[in-house]
VOPAGU-2260 file (C-alpha; in pm, 1 decimal, decimal comma):
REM VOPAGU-2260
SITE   aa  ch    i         X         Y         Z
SITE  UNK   A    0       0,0       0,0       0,0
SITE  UNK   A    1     290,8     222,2      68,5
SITE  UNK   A    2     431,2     196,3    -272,0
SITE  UNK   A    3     117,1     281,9    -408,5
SITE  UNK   A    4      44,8     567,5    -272,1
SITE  UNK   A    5     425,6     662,2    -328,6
SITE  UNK   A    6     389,4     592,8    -701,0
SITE  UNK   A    7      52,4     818,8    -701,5
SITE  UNK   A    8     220,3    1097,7    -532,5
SITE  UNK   A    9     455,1    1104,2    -783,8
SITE  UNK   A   10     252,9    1053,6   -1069,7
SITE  UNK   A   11      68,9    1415,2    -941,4
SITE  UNK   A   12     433,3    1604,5    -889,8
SITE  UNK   A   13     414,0    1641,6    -533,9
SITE  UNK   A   14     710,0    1618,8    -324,2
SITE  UNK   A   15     661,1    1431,0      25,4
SITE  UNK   A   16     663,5    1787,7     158,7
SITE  UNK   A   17     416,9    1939,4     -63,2
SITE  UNK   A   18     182,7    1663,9      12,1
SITE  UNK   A   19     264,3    1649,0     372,1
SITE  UNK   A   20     161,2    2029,1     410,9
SITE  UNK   A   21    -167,0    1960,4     182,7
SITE  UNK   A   22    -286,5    1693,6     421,4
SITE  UNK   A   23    -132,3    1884,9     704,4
SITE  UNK   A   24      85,7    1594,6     820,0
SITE  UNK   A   25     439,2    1579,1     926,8
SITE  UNK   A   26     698,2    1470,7     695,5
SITE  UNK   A   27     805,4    1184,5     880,6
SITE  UNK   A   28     419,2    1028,5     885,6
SITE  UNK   A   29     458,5    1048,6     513,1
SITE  UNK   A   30     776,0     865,2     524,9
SITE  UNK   A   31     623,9     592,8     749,1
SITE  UNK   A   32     320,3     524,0     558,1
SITE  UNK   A   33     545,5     528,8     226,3
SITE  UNK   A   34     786,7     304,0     346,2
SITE  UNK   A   35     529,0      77,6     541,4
SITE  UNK   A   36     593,9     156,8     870,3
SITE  UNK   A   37     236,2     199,3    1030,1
SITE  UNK   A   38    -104,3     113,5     956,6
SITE  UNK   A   39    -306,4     320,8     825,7
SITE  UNK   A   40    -741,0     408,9     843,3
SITE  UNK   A   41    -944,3     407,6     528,8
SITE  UNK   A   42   -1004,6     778,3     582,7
SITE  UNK   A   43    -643,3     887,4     546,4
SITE  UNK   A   44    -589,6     665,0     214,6
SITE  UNK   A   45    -888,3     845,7     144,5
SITE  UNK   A   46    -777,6    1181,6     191,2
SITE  UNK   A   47    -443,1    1102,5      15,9
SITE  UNK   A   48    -600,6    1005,2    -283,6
SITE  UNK   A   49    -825,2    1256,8    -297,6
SITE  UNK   A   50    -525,5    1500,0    -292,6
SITE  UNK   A   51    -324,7    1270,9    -564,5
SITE  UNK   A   52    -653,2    1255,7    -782,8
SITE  UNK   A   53    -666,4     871,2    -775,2
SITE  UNK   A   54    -953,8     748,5   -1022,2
SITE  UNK   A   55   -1251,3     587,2    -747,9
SITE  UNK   A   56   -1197,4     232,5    -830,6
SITE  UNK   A   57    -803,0     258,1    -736,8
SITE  UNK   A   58    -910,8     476,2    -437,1
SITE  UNK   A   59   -1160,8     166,4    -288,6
SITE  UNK   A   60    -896,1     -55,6    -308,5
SITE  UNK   A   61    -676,7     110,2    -120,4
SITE  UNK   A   62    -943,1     166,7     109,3
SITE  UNK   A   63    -995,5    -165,4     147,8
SITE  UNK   A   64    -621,7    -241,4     117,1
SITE  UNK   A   65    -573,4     -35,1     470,9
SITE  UNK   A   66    -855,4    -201,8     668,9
SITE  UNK   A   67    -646,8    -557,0     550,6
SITE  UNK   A   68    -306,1    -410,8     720,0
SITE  UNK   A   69    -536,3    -273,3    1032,6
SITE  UNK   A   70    -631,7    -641,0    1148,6
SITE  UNK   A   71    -444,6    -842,9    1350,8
SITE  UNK   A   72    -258,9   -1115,0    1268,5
SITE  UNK   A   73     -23,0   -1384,9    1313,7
SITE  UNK   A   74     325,0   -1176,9    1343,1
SITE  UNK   A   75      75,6    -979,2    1614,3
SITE  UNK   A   76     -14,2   -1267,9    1819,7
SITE  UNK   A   77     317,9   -1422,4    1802,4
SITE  UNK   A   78     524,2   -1126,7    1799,5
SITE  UNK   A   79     744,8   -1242,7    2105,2
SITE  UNK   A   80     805,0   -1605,2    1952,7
SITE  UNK   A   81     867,7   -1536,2    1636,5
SITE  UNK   A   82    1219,1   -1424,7    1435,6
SITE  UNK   A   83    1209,0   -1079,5    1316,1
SITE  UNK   A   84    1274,9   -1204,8     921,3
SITE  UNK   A   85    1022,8   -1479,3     987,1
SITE  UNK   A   86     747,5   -1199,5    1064,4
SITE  UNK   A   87     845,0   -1070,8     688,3
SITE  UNK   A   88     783,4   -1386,1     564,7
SITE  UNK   A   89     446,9   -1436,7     739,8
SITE  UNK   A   90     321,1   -1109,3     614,0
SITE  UNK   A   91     399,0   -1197,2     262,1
SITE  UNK   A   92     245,2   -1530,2     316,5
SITE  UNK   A   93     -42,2   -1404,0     441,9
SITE  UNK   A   94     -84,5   -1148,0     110,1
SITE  UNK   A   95      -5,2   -1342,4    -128,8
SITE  UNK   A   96    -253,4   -1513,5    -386,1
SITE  UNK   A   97      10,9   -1771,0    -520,3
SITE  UNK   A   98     282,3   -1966,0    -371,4
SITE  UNK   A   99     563,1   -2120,6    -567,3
SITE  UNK   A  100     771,9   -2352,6    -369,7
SITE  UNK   A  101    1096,2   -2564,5    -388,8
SITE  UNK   A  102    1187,8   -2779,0    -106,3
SITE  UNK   A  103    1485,6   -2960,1     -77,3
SITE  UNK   A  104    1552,0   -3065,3     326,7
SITE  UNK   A  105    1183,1   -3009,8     464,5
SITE  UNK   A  106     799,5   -3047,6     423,6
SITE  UNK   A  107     685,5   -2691,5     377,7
SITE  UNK   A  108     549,7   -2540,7     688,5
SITE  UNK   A  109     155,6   -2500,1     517,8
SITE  UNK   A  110     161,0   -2927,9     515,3
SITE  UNK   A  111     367,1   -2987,9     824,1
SITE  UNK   A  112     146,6   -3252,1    1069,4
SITE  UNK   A  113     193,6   -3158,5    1416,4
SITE  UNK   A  114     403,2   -3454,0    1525,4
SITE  UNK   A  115     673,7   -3359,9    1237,1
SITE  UNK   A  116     635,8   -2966,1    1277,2
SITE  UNK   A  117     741,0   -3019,4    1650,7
SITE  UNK   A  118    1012,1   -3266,6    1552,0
SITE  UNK   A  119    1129,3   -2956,7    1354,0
SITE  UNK   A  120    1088,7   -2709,7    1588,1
SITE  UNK   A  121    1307,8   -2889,6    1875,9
SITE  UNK   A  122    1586,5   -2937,7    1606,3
SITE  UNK   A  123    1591,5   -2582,6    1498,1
SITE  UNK   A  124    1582,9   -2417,9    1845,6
SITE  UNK   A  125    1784,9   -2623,2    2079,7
SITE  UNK   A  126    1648,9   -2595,7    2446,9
SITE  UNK   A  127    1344,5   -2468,5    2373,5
SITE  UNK   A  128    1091,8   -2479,6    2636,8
SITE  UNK   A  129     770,2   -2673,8    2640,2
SITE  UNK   A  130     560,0   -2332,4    2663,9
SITE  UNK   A  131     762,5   -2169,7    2348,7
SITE  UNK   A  132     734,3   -2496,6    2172,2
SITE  UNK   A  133     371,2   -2529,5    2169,2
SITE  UNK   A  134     262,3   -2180,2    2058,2
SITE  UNK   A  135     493,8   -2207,2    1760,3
SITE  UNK   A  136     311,8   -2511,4    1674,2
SITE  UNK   A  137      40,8   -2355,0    1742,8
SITE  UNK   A  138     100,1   -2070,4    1507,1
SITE  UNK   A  139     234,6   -2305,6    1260,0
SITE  UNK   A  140    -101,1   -2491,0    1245,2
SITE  UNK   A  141    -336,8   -2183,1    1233,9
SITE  UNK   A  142     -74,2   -2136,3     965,8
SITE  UNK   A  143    -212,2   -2373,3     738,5
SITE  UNK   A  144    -572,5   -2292,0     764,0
SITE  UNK   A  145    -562,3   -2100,6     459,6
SITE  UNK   A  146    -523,8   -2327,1     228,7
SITE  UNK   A  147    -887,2   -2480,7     297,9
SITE  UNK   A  148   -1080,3   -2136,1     309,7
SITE  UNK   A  149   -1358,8   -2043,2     149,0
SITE  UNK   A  150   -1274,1   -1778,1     -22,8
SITE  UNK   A  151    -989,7   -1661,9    -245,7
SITE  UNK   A  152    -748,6   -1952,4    -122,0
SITE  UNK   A  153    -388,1   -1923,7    -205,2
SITE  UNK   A  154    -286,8   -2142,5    -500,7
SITE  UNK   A  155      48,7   -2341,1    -458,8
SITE  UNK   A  156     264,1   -2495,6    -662,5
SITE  UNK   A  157     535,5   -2702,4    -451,2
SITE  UNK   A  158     848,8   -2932,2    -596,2
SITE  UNK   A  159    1022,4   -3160,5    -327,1
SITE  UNK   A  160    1303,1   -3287,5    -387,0
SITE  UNK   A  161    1304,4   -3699,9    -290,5
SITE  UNK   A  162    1497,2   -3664,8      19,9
SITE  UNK   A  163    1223,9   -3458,5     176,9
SITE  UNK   A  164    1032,5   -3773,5     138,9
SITE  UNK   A  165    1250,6   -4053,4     232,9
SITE  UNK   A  166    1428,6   -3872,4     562,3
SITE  UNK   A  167    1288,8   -4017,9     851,1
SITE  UNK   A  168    1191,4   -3709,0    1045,8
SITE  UNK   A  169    1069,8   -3841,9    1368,8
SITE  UNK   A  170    1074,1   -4158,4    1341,7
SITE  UNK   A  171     884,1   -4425,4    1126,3
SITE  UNK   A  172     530,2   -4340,1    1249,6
SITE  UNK   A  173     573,3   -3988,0    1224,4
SITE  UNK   A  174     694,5   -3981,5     840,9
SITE  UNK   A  175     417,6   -4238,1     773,3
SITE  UNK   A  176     147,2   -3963,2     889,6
SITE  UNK   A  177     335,9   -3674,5     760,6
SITE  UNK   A  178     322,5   -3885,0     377,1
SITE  UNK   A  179     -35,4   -3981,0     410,6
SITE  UNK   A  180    -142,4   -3594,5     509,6
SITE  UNK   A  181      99,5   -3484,9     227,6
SITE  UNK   A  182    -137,5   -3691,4     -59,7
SITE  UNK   A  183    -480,7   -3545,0      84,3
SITE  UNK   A  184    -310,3   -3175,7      62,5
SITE  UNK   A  185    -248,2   -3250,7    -306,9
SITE  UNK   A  186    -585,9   -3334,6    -389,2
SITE  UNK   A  187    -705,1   -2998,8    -295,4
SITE  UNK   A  188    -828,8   -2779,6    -581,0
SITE  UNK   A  189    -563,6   -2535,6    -532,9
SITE  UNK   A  190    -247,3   -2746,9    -438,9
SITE  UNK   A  191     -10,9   -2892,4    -654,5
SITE  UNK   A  192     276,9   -3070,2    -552,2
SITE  UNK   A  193     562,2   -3301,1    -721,7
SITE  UNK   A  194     848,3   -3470,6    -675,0
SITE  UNK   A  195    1221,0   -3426,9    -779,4
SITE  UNK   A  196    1363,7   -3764,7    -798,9
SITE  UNK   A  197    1660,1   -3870,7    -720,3
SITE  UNK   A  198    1704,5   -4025,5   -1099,5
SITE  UNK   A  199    1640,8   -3647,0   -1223,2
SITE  UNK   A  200    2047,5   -3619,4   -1173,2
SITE  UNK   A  201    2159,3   -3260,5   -1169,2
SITE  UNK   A  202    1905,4   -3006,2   -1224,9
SITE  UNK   A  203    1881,0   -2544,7   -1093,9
SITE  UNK   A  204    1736,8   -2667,4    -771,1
SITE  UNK   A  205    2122,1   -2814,2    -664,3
SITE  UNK   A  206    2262,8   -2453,7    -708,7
SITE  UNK   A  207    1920,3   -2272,0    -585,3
SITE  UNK   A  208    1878,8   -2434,8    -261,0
SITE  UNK   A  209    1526,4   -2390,8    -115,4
SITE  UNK   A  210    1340,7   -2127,7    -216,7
SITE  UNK   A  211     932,4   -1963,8    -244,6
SITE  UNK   A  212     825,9   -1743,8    -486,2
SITE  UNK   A  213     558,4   -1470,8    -370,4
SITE  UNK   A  214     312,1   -1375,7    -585,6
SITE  UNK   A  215      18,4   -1090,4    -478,8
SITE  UNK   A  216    -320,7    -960,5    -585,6
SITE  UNK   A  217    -414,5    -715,0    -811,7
SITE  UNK   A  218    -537,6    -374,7    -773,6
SITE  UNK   A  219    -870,1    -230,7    -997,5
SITE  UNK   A  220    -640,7     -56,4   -1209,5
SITE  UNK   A  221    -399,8    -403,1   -1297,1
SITE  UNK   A  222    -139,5    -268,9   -1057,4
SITE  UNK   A  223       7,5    -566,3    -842,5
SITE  UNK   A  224     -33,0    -493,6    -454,1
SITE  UNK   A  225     323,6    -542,2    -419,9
SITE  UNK   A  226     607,4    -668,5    -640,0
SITE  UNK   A  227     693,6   -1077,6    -704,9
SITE  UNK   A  228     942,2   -1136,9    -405,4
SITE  UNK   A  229    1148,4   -1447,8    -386,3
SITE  UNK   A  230    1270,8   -1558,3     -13,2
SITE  UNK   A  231    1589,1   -1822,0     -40,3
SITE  UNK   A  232    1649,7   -1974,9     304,8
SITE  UNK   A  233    1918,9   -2021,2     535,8
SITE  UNK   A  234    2057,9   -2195,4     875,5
SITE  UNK   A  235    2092,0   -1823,5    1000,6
SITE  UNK   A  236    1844,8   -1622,1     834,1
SITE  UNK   A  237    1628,5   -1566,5     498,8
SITE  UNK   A  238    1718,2   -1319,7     249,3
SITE  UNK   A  239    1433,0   -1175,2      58,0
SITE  UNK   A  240    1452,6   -1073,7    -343,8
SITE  UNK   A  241    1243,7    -826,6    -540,4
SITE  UNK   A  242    1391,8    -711,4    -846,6
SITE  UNK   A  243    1262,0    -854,2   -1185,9
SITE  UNK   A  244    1544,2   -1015,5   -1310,7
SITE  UNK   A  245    1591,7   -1187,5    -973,8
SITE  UNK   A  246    1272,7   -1293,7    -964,9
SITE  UNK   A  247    1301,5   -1409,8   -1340,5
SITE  UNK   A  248    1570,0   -1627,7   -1270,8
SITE  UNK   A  249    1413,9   -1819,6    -958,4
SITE  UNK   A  250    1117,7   -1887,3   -1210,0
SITE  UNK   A  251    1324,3   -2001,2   -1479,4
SITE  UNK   A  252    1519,9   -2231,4   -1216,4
SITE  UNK   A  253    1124,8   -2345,1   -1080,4
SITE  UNK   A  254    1052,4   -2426,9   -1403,9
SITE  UNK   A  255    1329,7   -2662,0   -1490,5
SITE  UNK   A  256    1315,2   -2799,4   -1119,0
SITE  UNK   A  257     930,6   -2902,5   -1188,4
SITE  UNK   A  258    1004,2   -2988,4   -1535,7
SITE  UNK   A  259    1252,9   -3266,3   -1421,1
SITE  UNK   A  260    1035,1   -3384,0   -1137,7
SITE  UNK   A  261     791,4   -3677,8   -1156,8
SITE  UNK   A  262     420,7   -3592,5   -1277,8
SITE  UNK   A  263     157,0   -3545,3    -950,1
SITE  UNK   A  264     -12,6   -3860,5   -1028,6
SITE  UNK   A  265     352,5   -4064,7   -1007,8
SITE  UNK   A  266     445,4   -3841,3    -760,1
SITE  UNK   A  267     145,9   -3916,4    -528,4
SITE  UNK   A  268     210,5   -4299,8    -586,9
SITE  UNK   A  269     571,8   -4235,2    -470,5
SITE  UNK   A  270     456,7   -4066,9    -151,3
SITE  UNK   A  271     233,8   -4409,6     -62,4
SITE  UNK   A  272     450,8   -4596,0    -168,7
SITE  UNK   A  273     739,9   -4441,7     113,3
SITE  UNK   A  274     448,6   -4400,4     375,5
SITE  UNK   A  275     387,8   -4750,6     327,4
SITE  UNK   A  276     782,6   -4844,2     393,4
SITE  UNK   A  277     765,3   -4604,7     701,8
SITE  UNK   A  278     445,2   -4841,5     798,2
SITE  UNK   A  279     181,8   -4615,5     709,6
SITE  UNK   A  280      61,1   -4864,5     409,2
């Protein structure tokens, strides 16, 4: 929301000071709403189009746009558990319309069981206490409840590479759970998920490493809500891409990862076909 109203400021030749006296705000409120600092109420958007001369239909998006960032969620309710990157990540999450995924270590947090998610969490945060533990599952879950909602659910398009499927992540029972929930997530409408095999040989996703691809809705006017952002993880820490050629190249490596990777009805037998080695057949 930020950059839009940035980019209709300056499509109406106002500097942040000219606009910041017209609305009779302080510079640096102008700099926090541009940059994305603070929330903001449907009247101000209001009143900042009005001054930028917005056409109506852009203006009631925005509108709407700023009673989204008003409501609470997850990075709110988990603000003292959660990493400072990982509340970027959330917040993209939670805008975005379409997910693109590559996975080569872990099942994606959206299809993570609760048994496995917690295995997870106790290897990534050594020591962590029972409390802490169980209110980032918590949030992990409430997580996933997107992905079945009524309206306007995210679509996703997920490659895993095989070992994500054969490591033995809690034990035998656990994997043969996590498997088993893995093929009902792939039969919803909006979920598509595949395999890299191991026979695929060398492929983008060995120089990639994991990565998700952010995609976000579109405004009245065919103006995206905020730029295609790629996030590449790490032991230490995510780093988060925006530019278009970056971007570009991530989807060129997706598509040659999901290109070599099994088709989702082969994949889907594969996935039984481990659950049922890990017992779960």
């Amino acid at each position: 929301m930020g950059r839009n109203l940035r980019n209709l400021r300056n499509r109406a030749h106002l500097t942040v000071r000219a606009a910041a006296a017209r609305l009779e705000w302080s510079e640096a409120k102008m700099w926090r709403i541009e940059t994305g600092q603070t929330a903001l109420r449907s009247l101000d958007v209001q009143a900042m189009c009005s001054v930028y001369g917005a056409p109506p239909d852009l203006t009631a998006a925005l509108m709407g746009l700023a009673k989204e960032t008003r409501a609470r969620g997850l990075w709110h309710a988990y603000g003292d558990s959660v990493l400072e990157g990982f509340h970027v990540f959330v917040r993209l999450e939670e805008a975005s319309e379409n997910l693109t995924v590559y996975e080569t270590d872990l099942i994606p947090g959206q299809f993570q069981t609760e048994d496995y998610a917690r295995e997870i969490i106790r290897t990534h945060i050594r020591g962590i206490s029972d409390a802490d533990l169980e209110q980032r599952l918590r949030q992990r879950m409430e997580r996933q409840s997107r992905l079945t909602r009524s309206m306007d659910p995210p679509v996703l398009r997920v490659a895993l590479d095989e070992a994500v499927v054969r490591r033995p992540v809690g034990g035998a029972g656990v994997m043969a759970r996590q498997l088993a929930h893995l093929v009902y997530v792939a039969g919803l409408p909006n979920v598509s998920i595949r395999v890299t095999p191991f026979a695929a040989g060398a492929h983008a996703g060995m120089v990639t490493g994991p990565f998700v691809i952010f995609r976000f809705p579109v405004t009245g006017d065919g103006m995206h809500t905020e730029p295609s952002t790629v996030y590449s993880d790490g032991y230490s820490g995510g780093l988060f891409l925006d530019k278009e050629w970056e971007v570009r190249q991530y989807d060129e490596a997706f598509t040659e990862i999901w290109d070599a990777s099994l088709g989702e009805r082969e994949s889907m037998c594969l996935l039984s076909e481990v659950a049922g080695g890990f017992g779960g057949g």
